[in-house]
TIVOTI-601739 format. One record per atom (N, C-alpha, C): x, y, z. Coordinates in steps of 0.02 Angstrom, whole numbers, padded with zeros to 5 digits, always signed. Example, Ala and Ser with C-alpha at 12.3 -4.5 7.8 and 13.67 -1.06 7.14 Angstrom:
BEGIN
+00660-00284+00390+00615-00225+00390+00660-00165+00390+00642-00112+00354+00684-00053+00357+00645+00002+00394
# end
This chain:
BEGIN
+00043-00059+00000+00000+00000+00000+00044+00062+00000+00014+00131-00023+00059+00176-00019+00057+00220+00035+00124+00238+00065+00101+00274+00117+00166+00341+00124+00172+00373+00187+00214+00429+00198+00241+00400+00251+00300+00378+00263+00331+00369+00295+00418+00403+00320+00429+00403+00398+00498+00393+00401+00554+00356+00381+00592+00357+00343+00608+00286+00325+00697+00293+00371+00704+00370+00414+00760+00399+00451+00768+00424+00500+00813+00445+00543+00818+00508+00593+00874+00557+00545+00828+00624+00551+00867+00674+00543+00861+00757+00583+00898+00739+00627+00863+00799+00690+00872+00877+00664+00909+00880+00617+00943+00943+00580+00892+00970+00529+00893+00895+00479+00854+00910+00420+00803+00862+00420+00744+00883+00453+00684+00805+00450+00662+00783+00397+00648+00836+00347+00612+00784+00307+00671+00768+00269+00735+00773+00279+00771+00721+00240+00739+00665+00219+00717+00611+00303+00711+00569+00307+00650+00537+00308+00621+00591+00248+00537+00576+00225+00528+00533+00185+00492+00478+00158+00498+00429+00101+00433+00450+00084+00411+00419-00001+00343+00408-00006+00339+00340-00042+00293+00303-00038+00302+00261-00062+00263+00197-00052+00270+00105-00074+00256+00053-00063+00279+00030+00020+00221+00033+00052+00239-00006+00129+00214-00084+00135+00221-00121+00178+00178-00197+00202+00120-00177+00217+00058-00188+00214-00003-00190+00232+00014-00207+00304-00038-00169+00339-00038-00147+00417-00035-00235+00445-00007-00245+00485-00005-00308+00548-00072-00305+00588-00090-00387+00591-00174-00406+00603-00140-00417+00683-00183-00413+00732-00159-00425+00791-00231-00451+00822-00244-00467+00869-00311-00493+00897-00325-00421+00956-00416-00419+00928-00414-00349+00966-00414-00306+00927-00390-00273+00877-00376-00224+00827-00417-00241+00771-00412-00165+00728-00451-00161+00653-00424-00154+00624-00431-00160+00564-00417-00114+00521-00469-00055+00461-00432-00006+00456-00495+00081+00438-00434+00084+00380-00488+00091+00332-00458+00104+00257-00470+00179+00267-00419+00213+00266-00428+00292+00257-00456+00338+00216-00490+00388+00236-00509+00429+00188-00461+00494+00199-00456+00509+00269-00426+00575+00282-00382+00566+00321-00332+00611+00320-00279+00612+00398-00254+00661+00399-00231+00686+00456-00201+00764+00452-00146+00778+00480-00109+00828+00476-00050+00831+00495-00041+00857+00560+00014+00827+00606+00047+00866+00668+00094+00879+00697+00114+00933+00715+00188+00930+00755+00227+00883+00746+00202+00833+00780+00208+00769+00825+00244+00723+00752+00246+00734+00705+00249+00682+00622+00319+00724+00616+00338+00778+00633+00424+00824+00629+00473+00796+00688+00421+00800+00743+00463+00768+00767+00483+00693+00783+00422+00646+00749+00449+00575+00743+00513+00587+00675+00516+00629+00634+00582+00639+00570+00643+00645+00631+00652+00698+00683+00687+00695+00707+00711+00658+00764+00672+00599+00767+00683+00545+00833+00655+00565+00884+00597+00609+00887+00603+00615+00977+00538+00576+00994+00533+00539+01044+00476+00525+01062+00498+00442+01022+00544+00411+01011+00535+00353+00936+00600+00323+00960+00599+00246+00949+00668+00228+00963+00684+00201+00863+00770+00215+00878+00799+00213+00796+00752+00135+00783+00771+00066+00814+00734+00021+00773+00675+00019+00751+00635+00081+00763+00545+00057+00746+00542+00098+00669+00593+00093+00642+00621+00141+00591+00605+00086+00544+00567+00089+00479+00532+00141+00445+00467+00138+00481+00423+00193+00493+00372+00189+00556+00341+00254+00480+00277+00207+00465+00237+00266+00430+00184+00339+00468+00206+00373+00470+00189+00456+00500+00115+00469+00494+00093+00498+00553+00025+00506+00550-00030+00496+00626-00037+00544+00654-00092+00512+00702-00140+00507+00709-00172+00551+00636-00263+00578+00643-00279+00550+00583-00346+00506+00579-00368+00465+00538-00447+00481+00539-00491+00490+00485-00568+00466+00474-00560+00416+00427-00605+00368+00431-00604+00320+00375-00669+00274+00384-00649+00219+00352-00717+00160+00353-00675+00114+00397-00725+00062+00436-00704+00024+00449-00720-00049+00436-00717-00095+00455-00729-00141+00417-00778-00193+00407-00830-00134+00436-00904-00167+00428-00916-00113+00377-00898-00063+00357-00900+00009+00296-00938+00056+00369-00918+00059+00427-00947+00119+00447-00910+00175+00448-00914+00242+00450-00890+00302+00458-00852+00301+00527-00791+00332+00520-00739+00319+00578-00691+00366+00589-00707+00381+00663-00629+00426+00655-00618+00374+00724-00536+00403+00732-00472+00370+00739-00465+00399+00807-00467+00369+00888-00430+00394+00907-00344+00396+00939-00320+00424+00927-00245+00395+00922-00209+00383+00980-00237+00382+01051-00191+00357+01085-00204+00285+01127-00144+00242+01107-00146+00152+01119-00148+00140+01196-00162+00107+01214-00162+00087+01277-00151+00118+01315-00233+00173+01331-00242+00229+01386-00275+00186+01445-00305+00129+01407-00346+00092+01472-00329+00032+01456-00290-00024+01411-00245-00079+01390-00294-00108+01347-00354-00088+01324-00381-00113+01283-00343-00123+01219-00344-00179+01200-00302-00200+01128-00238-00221+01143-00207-00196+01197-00122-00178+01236-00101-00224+01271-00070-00248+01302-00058-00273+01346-00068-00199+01432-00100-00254+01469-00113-00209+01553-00064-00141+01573+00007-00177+01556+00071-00167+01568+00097-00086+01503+00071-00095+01450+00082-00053+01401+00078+00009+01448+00136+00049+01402+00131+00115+01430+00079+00145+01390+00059+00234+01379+00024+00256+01342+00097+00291+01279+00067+00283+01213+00064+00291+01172+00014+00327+01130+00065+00379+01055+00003+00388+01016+00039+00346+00941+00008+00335+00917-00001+00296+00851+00083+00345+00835+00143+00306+00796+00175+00315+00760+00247+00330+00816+00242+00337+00882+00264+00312+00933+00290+00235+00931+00249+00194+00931+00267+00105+00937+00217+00072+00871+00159+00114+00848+00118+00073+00806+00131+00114+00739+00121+00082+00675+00128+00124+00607+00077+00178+00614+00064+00212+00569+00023+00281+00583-00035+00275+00523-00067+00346+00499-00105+00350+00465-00099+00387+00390-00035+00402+00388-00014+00414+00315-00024+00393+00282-00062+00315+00252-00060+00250+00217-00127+00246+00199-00155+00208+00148-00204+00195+00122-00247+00156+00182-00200+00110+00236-00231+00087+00277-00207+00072+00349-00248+00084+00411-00199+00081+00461-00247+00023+00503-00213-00022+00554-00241-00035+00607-00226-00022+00667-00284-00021+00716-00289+00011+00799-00332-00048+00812-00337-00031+00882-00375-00079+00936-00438-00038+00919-00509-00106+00923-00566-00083+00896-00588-00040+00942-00572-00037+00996-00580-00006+01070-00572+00096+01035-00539+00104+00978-00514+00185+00958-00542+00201+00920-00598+00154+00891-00632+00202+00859-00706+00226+00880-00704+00301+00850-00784+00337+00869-00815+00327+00798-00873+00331+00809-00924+00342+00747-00922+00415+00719-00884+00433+00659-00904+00477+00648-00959+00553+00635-00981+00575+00665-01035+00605+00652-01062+00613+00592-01111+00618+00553-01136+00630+00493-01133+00713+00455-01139+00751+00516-01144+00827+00507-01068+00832+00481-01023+00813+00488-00944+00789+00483-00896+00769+00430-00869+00821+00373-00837+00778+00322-00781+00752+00347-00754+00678+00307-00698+00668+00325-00629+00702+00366-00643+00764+00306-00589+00810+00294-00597+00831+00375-00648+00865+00382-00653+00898+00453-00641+00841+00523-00670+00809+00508-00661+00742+00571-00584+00722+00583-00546+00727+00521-00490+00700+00555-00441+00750+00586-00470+00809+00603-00433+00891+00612-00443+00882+00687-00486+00826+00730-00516+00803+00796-00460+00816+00849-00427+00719+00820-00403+00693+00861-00350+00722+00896-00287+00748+00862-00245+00794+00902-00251+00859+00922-00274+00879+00881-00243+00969+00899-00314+01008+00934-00359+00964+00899-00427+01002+00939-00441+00961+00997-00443+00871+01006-00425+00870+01062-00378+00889+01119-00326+00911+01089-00279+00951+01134-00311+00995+01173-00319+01045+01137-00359+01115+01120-00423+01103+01178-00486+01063+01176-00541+01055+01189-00506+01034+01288-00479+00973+01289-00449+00965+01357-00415+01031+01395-00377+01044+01352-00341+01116+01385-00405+01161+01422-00441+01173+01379-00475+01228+01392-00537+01200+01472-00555+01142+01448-00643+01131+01478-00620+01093+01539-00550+01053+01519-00551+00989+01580-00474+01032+01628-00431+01048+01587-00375+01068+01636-00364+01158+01639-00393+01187+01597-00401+01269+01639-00452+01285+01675-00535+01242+01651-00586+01249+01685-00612+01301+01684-00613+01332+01615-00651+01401+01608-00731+01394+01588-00765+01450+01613-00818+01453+01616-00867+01495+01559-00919+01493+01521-00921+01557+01495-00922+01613+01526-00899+01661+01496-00892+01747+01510-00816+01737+01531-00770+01700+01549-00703+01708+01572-00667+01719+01511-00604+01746+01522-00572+01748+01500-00511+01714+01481-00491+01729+01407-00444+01662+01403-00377+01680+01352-00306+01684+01344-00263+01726+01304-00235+01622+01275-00229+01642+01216-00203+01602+01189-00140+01633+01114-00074+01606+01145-00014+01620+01129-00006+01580+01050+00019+01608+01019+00032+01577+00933-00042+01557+00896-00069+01621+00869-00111+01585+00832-00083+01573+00757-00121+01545+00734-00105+01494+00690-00089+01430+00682-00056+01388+00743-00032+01336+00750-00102+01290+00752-00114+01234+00767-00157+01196+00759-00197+01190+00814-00171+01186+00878-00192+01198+00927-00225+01246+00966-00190+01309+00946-00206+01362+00953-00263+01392+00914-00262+01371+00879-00324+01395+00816-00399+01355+00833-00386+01300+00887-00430+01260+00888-00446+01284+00940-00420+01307+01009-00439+01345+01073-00473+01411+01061-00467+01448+01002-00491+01501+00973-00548+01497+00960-00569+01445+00909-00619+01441+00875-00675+01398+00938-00656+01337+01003-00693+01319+01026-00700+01349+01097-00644+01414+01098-00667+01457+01170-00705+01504+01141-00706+01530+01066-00773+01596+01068-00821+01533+01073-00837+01486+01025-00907+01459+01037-00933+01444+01109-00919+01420+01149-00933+01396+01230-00919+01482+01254-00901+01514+01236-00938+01598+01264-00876+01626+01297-00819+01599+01287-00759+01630+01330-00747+01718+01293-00719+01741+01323-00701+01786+01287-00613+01797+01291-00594+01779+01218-00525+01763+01189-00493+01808+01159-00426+01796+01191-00359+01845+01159-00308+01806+01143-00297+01836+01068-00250+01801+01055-00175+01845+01028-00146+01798+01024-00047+01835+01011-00036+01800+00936+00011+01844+00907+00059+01804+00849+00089+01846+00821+00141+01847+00795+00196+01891+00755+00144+01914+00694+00135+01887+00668+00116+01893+00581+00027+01926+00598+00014+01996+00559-00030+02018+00553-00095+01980+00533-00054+01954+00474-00132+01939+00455-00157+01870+00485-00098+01830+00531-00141+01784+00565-00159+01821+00629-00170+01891+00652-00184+01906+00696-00279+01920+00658-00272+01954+00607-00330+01962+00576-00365+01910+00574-00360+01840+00551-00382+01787+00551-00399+01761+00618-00361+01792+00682-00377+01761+00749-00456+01773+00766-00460+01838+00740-00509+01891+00768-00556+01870+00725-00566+01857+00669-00632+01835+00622-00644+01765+00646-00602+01714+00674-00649+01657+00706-00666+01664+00780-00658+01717+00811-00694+01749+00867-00659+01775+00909-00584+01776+00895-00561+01797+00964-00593+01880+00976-00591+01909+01050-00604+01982+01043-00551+02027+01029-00498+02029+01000-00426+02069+00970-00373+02008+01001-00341+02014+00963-00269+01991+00940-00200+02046+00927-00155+02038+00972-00090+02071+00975-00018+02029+00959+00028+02080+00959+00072+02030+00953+00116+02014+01013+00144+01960+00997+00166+01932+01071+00207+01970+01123+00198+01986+01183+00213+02017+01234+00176+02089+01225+00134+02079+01217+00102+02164+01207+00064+02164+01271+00032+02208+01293+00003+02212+01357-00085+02207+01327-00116+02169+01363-00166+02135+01369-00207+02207+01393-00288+02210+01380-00327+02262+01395-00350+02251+01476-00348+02175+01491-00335+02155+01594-00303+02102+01573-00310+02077+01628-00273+02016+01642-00330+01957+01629-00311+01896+01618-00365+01827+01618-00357+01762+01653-00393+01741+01655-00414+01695+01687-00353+01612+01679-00367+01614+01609-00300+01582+01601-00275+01581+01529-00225+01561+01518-00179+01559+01456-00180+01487+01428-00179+01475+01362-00179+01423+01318-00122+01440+01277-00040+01373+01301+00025+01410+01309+00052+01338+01243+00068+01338+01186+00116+01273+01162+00158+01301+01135+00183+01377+01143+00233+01404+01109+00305+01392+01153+00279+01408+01218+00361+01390+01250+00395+01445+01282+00462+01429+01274+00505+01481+01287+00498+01566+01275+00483+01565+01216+00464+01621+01168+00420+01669+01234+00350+01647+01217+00297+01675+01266+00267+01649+01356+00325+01625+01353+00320+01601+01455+00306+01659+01500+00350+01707+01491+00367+01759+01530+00284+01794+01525+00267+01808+01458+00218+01845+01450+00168+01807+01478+00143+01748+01454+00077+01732+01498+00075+01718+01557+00125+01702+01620+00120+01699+01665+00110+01783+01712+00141+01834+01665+00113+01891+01680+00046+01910+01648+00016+01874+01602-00055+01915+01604-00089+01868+01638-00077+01829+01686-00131+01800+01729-00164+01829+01806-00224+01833+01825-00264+01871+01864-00238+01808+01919-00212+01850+01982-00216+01803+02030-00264+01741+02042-00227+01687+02049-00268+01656+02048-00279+01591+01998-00262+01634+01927-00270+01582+01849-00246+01544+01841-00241+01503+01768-00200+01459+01773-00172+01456+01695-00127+01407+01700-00065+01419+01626-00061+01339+01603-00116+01333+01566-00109+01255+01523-00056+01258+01479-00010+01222+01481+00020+01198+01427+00032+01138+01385+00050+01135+01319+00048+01039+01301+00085+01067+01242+00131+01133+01234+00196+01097+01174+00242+01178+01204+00288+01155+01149+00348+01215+01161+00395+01238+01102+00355+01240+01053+00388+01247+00972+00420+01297+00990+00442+01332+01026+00507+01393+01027+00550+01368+01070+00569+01333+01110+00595+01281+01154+00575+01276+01237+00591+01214+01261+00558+01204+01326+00603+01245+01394+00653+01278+01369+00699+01315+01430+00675+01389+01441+00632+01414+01472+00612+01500+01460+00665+01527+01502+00718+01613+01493+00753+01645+01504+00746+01632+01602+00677+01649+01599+00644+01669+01659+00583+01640+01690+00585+01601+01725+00517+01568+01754+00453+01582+01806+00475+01649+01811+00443+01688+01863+00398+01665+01922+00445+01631+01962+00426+01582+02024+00401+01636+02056+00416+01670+02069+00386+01741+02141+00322+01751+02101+00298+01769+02052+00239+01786+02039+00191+01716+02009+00223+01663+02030+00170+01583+02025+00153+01592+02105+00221+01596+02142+00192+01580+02211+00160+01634+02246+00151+01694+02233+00144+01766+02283+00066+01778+02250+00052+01744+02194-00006+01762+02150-00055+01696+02160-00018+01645+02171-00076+01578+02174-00079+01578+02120-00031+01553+02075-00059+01540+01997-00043+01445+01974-00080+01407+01920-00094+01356+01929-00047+01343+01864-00018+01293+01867+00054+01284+01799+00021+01209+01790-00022+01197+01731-00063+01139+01723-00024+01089+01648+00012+01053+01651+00029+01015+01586-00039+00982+01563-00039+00972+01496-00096+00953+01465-00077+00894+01406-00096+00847+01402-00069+00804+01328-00125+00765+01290-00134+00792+01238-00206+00747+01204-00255+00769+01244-00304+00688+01249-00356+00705+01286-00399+00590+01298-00456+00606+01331-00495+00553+01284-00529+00523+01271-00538+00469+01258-00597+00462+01216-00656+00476+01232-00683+00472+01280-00742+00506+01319-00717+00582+01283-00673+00641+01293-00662+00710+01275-00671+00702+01211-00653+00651+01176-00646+00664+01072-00718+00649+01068-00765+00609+01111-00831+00590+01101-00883+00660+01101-00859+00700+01163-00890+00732+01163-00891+00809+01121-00823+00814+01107-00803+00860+01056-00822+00841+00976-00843+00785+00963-00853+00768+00900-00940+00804+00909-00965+00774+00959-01018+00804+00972-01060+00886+00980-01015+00892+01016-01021+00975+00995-01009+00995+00969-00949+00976+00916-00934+01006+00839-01005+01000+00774-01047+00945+00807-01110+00912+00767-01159+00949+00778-01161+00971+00859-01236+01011+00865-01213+01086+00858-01165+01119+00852-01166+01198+00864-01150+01219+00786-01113+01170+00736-01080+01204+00692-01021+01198+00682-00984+01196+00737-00913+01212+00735-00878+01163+00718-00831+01191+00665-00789+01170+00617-00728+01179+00619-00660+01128+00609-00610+01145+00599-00587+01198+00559-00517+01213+00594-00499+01273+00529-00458+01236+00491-00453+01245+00414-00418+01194+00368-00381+01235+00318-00324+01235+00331-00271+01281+00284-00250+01244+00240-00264+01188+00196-00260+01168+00155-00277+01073+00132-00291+01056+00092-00305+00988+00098-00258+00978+00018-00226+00926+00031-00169+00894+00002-00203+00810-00014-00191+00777-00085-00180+00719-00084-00099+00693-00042-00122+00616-00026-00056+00597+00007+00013+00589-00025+00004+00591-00097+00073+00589-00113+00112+00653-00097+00063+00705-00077+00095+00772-00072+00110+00793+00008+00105+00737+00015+00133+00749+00079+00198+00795+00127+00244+00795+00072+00313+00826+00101+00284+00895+00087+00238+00905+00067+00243+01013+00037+00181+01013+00091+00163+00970+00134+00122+01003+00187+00176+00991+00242+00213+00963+00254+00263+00964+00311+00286+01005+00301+00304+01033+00242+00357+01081+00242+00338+01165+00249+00261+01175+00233+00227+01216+00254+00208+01233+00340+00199+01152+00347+00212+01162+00433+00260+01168+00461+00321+01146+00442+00408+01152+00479+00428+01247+00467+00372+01265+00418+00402+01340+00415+00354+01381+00443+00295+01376+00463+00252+01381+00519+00202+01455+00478+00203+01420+00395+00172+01453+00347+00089+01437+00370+00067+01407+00408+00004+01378+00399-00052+01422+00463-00111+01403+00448-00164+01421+00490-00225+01364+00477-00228+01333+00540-00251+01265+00541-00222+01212+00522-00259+01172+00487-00257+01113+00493-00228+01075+00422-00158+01035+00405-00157+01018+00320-00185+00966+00327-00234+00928+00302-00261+00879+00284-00250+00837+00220-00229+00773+00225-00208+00729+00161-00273+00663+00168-00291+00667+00095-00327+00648+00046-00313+00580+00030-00334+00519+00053-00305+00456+00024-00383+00424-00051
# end
């Protein structure tokens, strides 16, 4: 079958070690399916399996990919959710947690298998395209916000880098649930774009906030640490779940976590109960991924490479 795979480590130059190409048809295991793909989308998380992190060298060639809609193999509508043995279903007891392309092949490929235990029914209101924009970045996104900042409507909420996938998804599902959202980013016109899927204004990063909020929605890192732990209202709190500018900030501003009562919350994925219910409210309100482009899969390397240069807003989606 054809798929997008690692077929390397290259921590310098990742997609060196991009292939496209003829793989083995996915491994039958007892417990597991297999979902002939329709959609899958791209994440972070696929740059840095190019550069080894998170991956040991032997699981090398490991086809890339964690977000899948597809059929499965009764022909029902399916999305994917990607992380293996959160509760050992399919796994062994003992399995650690995993997401797909970690220890199992991924969803780059015409076809993947998971434990039948991961998949949801796709919603109908739901194209492919949009369903598979779910599993990472808006489940990220959806947990951050409802289960580990615990915002309420009318609160307030600053979310750092828009454009990224995550961020774009805390945007679009904190105006709907009634937050009222601020967002940061270098580049104008993704500040313009913040503000037309609801945030209430968009600045650029470290600018001073019109008050302070409730809490921050943080995967930039180093870059913007300093700043959101200063626009937080005694009290708030600072989700984070990535660090694309790096994980060491200049300054960690311990005196104003501890003198302020402020809450430093790590966040990763989410599940399946959270993707259940987010598929769901994406069904009854409207709300839709943001999709900066949809790619067949052979074209895979010119959406990585759009994401490694951080050209994008939303979500690239590949077409099998």
């Amino acid at each position: 079958m054809f798929a997008a795979y690692a077929a390397r480590i290259d921590r310098d130059q990742p997609l060196n070690g991009l292939q496209l190409g003829e793989r083995p048809e996915p491994e039958v295991r007892p417990g597991w399916t297999t979902v002939t793909v329709k959609a899958a989308s791209l994440n972070h998380h696929d740059l840095w399996t190019l550069r080894g992190v998170g991956i040991k060298e032997d699981a090398f060639p490991m086809i890339l990919g964690c977000d899948a809609a597809g059929i499965d193999e009764d022909g029902n509508e399916v999305v994917v959710h990607s992380v293996i043995g959160q509760t050992g279903h399919g796994v062994g007891p003992d399995e650690p947690r995993s997401l797909l392309t970690e220890r199992y092949q991924g969803t780059f490929a015409e076809r993947v298998t998971v434990p039948a235990w991961n998949l949801l029914p796709k919603p109908k209101e739901l194209s492919f395209e949009e369903a598979t924009c779910l599993p990472t970045a808006w489940l990220t996104a959806y947990r951050m916000l409802f289960t580990n900042a615990n915002v309420r409507p009318g609160q307030s909420v600053l979310v750092q880098g828009a454009g990224g996938g995550v961020a774009t998804a805390a945007i679009v599902l904190g105006a709907a649930a009634g937050l009222r959202v601020f967002a940061t980013s270098r580049d104008e016109a993704k500040r313009r774009r913040a503000v037309e899927l609801g945030a209430e204004d968009a600045f650029e990063p470290g600018a001073r906030l019109p008050h302070r909020v409730d809490a921050v929605i943080e995967t930039v890192g180093a870059a913007t640490w300093s700043h959101s732990v200063k626009s937080l209202k005694p009290g708030g709190t600072l989700v984070i779940s990535g660090a694309t500018s790096g994980p060491n900030p200049s300054a960690v501003e311990l005196t104003r976590v501890f003198f302020l009562e402020l809450r430093i919350v790590g966040s990763t994925m989410g599940s399946k109960e959270e993707l259940a219910d987010l598929l769901a409210f994406c069904a009854a309100t409207g709300v839709r991924p943001v999709i900066d482009s949809v790619l067949p899969l052979d074209r895979a390397r010119e959406g990585l490479e759009r994401m490694a240069e951080g050209e994008l807003f939303g979500k690239v989606v590949l077409t099998v």
